[in-house]
C-alpha positions as CSV (number, residue, x, y, z in Angstrom):
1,X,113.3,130.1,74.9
2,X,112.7,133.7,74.4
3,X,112.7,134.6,78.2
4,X,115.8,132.1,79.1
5,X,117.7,134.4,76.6
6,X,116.8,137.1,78.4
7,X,118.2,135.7,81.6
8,X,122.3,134.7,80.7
9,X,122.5,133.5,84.0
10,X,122.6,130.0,85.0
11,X,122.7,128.3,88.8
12,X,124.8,125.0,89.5
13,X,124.0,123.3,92.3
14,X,127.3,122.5,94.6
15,X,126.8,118.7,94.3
16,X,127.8,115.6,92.1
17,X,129.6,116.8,88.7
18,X,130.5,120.1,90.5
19,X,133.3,118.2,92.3
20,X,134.8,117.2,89.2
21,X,133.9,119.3,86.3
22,X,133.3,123.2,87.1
23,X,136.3,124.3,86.5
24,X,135.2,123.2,82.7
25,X,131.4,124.3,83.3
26,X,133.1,127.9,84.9
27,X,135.2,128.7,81.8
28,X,132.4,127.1,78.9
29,X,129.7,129.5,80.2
30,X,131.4,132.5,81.2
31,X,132.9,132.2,77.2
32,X,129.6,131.9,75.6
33,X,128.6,135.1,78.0
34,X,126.2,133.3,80.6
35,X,126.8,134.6,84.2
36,X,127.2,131.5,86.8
37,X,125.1,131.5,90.0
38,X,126.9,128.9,92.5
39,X,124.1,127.5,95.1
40,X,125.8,128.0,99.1
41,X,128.0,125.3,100.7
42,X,126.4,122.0,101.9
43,X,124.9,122.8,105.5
44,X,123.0,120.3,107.8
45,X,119.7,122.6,106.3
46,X,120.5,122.5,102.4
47,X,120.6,118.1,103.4
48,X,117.5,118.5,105.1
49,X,115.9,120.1,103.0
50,X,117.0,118.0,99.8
51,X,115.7,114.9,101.9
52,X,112.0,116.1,102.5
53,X,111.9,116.1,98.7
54,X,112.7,112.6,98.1
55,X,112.0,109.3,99.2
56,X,114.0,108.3,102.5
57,X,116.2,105.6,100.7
58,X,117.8,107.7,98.3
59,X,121.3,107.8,98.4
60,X,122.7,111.1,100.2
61,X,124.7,112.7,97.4
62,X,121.5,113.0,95.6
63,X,119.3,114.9,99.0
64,X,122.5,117.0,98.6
65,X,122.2,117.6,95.2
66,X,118.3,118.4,95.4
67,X,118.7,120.3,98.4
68,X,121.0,122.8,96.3
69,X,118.6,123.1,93.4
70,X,116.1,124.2,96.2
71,X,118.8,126.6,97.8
72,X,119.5,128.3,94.1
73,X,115.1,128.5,93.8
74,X,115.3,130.3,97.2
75,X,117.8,132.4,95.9
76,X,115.4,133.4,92.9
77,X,117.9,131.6,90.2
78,X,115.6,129.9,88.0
79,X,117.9,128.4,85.2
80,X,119.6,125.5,86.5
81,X,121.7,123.2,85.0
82,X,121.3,119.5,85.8
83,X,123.1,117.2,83.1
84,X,122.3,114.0,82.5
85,X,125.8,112.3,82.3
86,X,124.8,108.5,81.2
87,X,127.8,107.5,79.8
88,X,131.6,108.9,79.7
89,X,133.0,106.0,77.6
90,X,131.1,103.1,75.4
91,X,129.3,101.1,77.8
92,X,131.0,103.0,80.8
93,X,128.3,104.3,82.5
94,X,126.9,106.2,85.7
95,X,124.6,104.8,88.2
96,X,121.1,105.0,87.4
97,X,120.3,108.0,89.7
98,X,123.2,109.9,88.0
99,X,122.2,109.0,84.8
100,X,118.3,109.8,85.3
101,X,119.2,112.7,87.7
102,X,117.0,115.7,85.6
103,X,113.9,113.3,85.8
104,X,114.3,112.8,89.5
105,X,114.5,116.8,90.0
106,X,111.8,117.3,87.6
107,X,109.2,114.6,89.4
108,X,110.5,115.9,93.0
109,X,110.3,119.5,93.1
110,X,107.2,121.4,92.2
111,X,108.2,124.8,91.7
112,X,108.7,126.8,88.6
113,X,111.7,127.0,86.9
114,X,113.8,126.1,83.9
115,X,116.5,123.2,83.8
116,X,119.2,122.6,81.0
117,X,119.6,119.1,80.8
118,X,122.1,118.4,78.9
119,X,123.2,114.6,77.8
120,X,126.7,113.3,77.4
121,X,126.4,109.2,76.1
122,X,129.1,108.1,74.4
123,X,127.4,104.6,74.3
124,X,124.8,106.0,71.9
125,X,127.4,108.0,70.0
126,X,126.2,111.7,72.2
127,X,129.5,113.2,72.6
128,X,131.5,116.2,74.0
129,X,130.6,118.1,71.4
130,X,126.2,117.0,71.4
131,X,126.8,117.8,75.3
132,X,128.5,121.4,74.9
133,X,126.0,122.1,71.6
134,X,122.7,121.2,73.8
135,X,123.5,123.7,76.7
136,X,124.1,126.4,74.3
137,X,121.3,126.1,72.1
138,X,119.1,126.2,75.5
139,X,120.2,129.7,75.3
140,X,119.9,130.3,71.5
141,X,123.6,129.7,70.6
142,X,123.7,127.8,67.6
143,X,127.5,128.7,66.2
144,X,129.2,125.7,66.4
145,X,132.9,127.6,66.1
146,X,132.0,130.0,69.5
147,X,130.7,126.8,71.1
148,X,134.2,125.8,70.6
149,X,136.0,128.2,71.4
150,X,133.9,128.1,74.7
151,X,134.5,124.3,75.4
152,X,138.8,125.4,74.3
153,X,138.1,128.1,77.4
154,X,136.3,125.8,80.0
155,X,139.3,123.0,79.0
156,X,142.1,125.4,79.3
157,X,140.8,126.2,82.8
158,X,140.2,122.6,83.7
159,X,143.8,121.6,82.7
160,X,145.2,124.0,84.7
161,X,143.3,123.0,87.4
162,X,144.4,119.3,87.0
163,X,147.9,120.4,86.5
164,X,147.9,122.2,90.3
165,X,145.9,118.8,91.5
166,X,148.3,116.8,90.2
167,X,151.5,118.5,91.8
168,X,150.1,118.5,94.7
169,X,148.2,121.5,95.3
170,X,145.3,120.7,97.7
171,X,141.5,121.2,95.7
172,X,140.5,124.4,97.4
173,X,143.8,126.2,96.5
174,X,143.6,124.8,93.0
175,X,140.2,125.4,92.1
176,X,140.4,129.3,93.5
177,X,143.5,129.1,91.3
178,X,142.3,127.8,88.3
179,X,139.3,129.8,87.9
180,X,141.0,133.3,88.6
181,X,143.6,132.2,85.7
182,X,146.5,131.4,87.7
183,X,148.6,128.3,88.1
184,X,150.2,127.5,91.4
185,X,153.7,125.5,91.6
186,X,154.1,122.5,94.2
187,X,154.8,123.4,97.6
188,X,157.6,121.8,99.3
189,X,156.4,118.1,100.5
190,X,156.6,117.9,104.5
191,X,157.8,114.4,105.5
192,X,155.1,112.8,107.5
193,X,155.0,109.5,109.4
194,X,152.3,107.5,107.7
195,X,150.4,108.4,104.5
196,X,146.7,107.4,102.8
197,X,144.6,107.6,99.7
198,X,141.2,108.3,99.8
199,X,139.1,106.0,97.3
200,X,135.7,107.8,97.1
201,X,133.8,110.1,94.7
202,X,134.6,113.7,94.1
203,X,131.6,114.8,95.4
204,X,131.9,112.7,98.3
205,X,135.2,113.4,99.4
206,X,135.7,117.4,98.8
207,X,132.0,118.3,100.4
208,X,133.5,119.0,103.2
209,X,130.2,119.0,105.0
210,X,129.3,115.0,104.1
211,X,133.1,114.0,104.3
212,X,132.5,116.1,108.0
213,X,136.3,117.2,106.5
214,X,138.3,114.3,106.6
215,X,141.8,115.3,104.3
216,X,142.2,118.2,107.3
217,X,141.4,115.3,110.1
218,X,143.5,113.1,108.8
219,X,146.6,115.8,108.4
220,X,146.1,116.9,111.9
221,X,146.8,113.3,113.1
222,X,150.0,113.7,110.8
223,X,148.9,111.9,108.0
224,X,149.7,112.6,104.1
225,X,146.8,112.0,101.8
226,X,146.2,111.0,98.5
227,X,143.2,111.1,96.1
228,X,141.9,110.6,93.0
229,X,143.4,114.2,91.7
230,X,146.6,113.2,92.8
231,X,146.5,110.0,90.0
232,X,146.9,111.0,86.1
233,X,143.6,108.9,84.7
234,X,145.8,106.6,82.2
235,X,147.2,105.4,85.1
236,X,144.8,104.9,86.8
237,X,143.3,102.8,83.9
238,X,146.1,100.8,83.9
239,X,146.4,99.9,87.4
240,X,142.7,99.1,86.7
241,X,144.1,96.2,84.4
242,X,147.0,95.4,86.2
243,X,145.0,94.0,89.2
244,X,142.6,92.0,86.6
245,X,139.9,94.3,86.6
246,X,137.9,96.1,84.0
247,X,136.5,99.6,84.4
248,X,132.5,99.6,84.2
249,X,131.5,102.4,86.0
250,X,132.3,105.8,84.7
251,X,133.4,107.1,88.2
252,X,136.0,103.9,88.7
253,X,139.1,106.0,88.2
254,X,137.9,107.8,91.2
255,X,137.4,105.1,93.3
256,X,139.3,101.3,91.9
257,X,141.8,103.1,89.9
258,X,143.4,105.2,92.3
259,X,143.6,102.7,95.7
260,X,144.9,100.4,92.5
261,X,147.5,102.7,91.3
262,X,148.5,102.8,95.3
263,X,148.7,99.4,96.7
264,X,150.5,98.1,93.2
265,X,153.4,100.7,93.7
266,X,153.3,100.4,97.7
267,X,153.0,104.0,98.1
268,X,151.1,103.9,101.1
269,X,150.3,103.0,104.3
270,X,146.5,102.4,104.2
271,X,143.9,102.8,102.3
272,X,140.5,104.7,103.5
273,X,137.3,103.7,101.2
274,X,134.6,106.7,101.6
275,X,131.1,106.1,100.5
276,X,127.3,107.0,100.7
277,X,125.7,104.5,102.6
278,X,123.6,102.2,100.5
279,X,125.3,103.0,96.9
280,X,125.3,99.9,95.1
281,X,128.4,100.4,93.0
282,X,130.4,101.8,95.6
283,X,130.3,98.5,97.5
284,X,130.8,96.9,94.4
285,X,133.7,98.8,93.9
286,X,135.0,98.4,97.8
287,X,134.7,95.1,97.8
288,X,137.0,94.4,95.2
289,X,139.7,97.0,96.5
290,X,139.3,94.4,100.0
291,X,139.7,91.3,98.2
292,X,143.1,92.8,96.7
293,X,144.4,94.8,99.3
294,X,144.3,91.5,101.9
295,X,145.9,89.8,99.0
296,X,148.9,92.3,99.2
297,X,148.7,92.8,103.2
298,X,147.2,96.2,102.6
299,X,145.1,97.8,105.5
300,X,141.7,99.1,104.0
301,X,139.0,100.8,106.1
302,X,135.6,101.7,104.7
303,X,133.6,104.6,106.3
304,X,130.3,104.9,105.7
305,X,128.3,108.6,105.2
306,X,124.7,109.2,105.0
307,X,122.5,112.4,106.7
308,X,122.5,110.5,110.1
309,X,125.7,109.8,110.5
310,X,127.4,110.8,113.9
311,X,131.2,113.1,113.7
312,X,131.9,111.5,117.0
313,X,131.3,107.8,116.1
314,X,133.5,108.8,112.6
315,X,136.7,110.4,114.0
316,X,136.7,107.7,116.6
317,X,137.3,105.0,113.3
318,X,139.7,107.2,111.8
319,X,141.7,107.8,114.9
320,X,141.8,103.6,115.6
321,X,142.6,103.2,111.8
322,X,145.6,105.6,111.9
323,X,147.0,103.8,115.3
324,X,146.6,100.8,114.3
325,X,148.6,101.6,111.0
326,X,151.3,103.4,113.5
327,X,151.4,100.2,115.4
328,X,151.8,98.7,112.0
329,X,154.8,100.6,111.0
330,X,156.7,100.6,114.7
331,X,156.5,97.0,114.4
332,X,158.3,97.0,110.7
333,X,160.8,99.0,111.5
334,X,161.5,97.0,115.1
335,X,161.7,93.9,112.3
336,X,163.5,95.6,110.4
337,X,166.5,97.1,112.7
338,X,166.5,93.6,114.3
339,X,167.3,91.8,110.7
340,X,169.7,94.5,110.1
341,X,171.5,94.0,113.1
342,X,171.7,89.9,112.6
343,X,173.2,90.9,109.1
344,X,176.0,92.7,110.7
345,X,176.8,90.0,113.1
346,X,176.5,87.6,110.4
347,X,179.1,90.0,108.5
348,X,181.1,90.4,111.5
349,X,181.5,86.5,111.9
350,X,182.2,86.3,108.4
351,X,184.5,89.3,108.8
352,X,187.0,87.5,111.7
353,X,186.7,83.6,110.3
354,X,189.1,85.2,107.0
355,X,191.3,87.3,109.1
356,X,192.1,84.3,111.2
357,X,190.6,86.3,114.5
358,X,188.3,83.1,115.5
359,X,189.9,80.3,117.0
């Protein structure tokens, strides 16, 4: 303990909770004084290298994950957080690698150094507060009115962050935002032909490297997209309900709650399901979105991701996705101008049977 509170520096590996929650973990350390050590983007190496550490059917989001704890090592940070999140509500819980994610780091990589491992389990009554109070007293903070304060600065940061998200500013620009204290107003919405949400995990989705980039793919074929930030999470919730369902995972807002929230208010024109191949609750989760979506006539795609897969073979499903939803909408508004136009002669009839014009 005595030579971690020497150090006051912490690495986070760029991976799972990051996606989500460092705008909170940014403002909670740099409150209680700890300097924050970010590991580097995801790169085709930093996978590589997290997959020769674990067995070859681990799910890809965790070889990311351990492939930036061993990028921070390399980059001689040896403090690294890795919470174990089991729990975010009472029996609404993570999958089991999430949940058991600092034993899988700990049994995997056999190289000195230090982790705070923090748990958050609301099903066994560890709250917010337990969560904030562990990873302080890992560095000899035991004041619960400064840890506090710290959790009042990483939420303040947070909020602001979900604020910009919410309006519509895109994550990158929010984030940057957020964390240098700012708060951006929405830009002016540009009209575009056909729009999408994404249902898929924040770590999944704004890693640009496993998502090989998708949002900016999708805009350049003129596309708006959607996302989980763009969905307050009580509605989300809600639209949870409204389709009959019941949230069990704690990462279902993400993924059910927000393709809900869109296909019960008809805000879109598709929906695109983004996943790591081989995740159990993901498929779960997708499956249910199908059995709704061709229920309402909703298009749904599901794109797969692990280490292997091919950007060639991806855009190719995206581009045939997006033309077929094109084709989709030409063929509504063809309907649609047609029906209009038998209204008017309908009218029109109408129109010269009481003026006496038809003989």
């Amino acid at each position: 303990m005595e030579e971690m509170l020497l150090h006051k520096k912490v690495g986070i590996p760029r991976a799972i909770s990051y996606y989500n929650n460092y705008p909170f973990y940014y403002g909670f350390f740099t409150a209680l004084g700890i300097e924050v050590v970010l590991s580097d983007k995801t790169t085709t190496k930093i996978i590589n290298e997290g997959s020769s550490y674990v067995v070859s059917d681990t799910c890809l989001p965790i070889k990311v994950f351990t492939g930036h704890v061993v990028n921070l090592l390399n980059k001689g940070c040896d403090v690294i957080f890795v919470p174990s999140l089991q729990s975010t509500g009472f029996k609404i819980n993570n999958c089991s690698k999430i949940r058991g994610l600092p034993e899988i780091i700990r049994n995997v990589i056999n190289k000195p150094f230090t982790m705070i491992e923090p748990t958050l389990d609301k099903t066994e009554n560890i709250g917010f507060h337990d969560f904030c109070m562990q990873i302080a007293e890992a560095f000899g903070i035991t004041d619960s009115k400064i840890v506090k304060a710290a959790a009042k600065a990483g939420w303040k940061i947070y909020d602001d962050f979900l604020e910009m998200t919410q309006s519509g500013v895109p994550y990158k620009e929010a984030l940057e935002n957020a964390l240098n204290g700012k708060v951006l107003k929405k830009s002016v919405d540009i009209v575009k032909p056909l729009s999408v949400v994404i249902m898929a995990h924040g770590y999944n989705l704004f890693d640009e490297r496993i998502s090989m980039n998708i949002i900016k793919k999708l805009e350049k074929m003129d596309v708006k997209v959607y996302t989980s930030l763009d969905v307050p999470p009580q509605k989300a919730l809600s639209s949870i309900k409204q389709i009959g369902e019941i949230q069990y995972w704690a990462n279902e807002l993400e993924l059910t709650g927000t393709a809900a929230y869109y296909l019960l208010n008809n805000k879109v024109d598709g929906i695109v399901a983004l996943s790591a191949f081989g995740c159990g609750p993901d498929s779960l989760m997708v499956d249910e979105m199908s059995y709704h979506c061709k229920e309402k006539g909703m298009p749904l795609i599901h794109l797969t991701i692990d280490e292997h897969t091919g950007e060639a073979g991806f855009v190719t499903r995206l581009e045939a996705f997006v033309d077929m939803l094109m084709r989709k909408k030409r063929r509504q508004f063809v309907k649609k101008s047609e029906n209009i136009k038998s209204a008017d002669v309908v009218k029109l009839r109408e129109a010269k049977i009481l003026t006496g014009s038809v003989k």
